[in-house]
N, C-alpha and C positions, 0 to 999 in steps of 0.2 A: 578173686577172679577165676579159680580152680588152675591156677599156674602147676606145673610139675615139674617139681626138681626132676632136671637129669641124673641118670646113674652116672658118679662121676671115681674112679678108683685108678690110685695112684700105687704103684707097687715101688718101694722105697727102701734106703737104709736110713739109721740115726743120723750118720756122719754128714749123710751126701749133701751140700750147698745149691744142688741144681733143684735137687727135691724140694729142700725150703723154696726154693725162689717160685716153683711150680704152683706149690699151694700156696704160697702168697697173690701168686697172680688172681687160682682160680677162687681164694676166700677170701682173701682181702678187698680186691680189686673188685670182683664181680660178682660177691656175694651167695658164694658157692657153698653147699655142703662135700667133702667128700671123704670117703673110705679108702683109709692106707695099711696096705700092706706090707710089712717090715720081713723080707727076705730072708733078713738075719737071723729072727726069730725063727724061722722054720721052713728048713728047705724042699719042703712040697713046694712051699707059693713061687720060690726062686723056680722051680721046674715048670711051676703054672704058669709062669711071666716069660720063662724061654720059648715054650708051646705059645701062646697068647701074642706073641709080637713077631713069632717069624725069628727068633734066634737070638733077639736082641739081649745082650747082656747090662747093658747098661743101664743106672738107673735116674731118674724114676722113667719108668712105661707107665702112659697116660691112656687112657680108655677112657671115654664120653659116650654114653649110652650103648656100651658093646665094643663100637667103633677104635680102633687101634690108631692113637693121635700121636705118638710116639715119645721125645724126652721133651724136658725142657725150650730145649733150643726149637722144636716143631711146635708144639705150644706160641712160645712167643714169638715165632713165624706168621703163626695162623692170629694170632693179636694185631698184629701188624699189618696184617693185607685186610683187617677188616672183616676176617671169618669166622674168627673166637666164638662173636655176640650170636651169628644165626645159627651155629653149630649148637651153643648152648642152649638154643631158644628152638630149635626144630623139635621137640620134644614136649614141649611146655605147654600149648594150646590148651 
């Protein structure tokens, strides 16, 4: 149907449990691709992800087409009121 994955880019560590749970939601659940960036590996991306969120140190920082969706906890926020599915889907036509 010419669907288009959303640009979907999680900036993460190995350790983190919020991270797993993130992409569990966005791969598991909704059948998501996306691109993680491991901060640990290389601290450009940790400075890219400070810049990118407004300061935010915590991880994972979630982006969906550009757009700054925040950790886990705003994710499964936006799961819950029902805004996940059109957010992932404004892009896709």
């Amino acid at each position: 149907m010419g669907a288009k994955q959303p640009e979907i880019l999680i900036y993460r560590t190995t350790w983190c449990p919020y991270c797993v749970r993130a992409k569990r939601l966005l791969v598991e659940r909704k059948g998501m691709q996306v691109t993680e960036i491991d901060i640990e590996q290389d601290p450009l991306k940790k400075e890219e992800m400070l810049a990118k969120s407004g300061g935010r140190r915590t991880v994972p920082q979630i982006f969906i087409n550009g757009q700054h969706i925040g950790g886990c906890d705003d994710l499964e926020a936006l799961e819950r009121a029902g805004n996940l599915d059109k957010l992932l889907l404004l892009n896709t036509q």
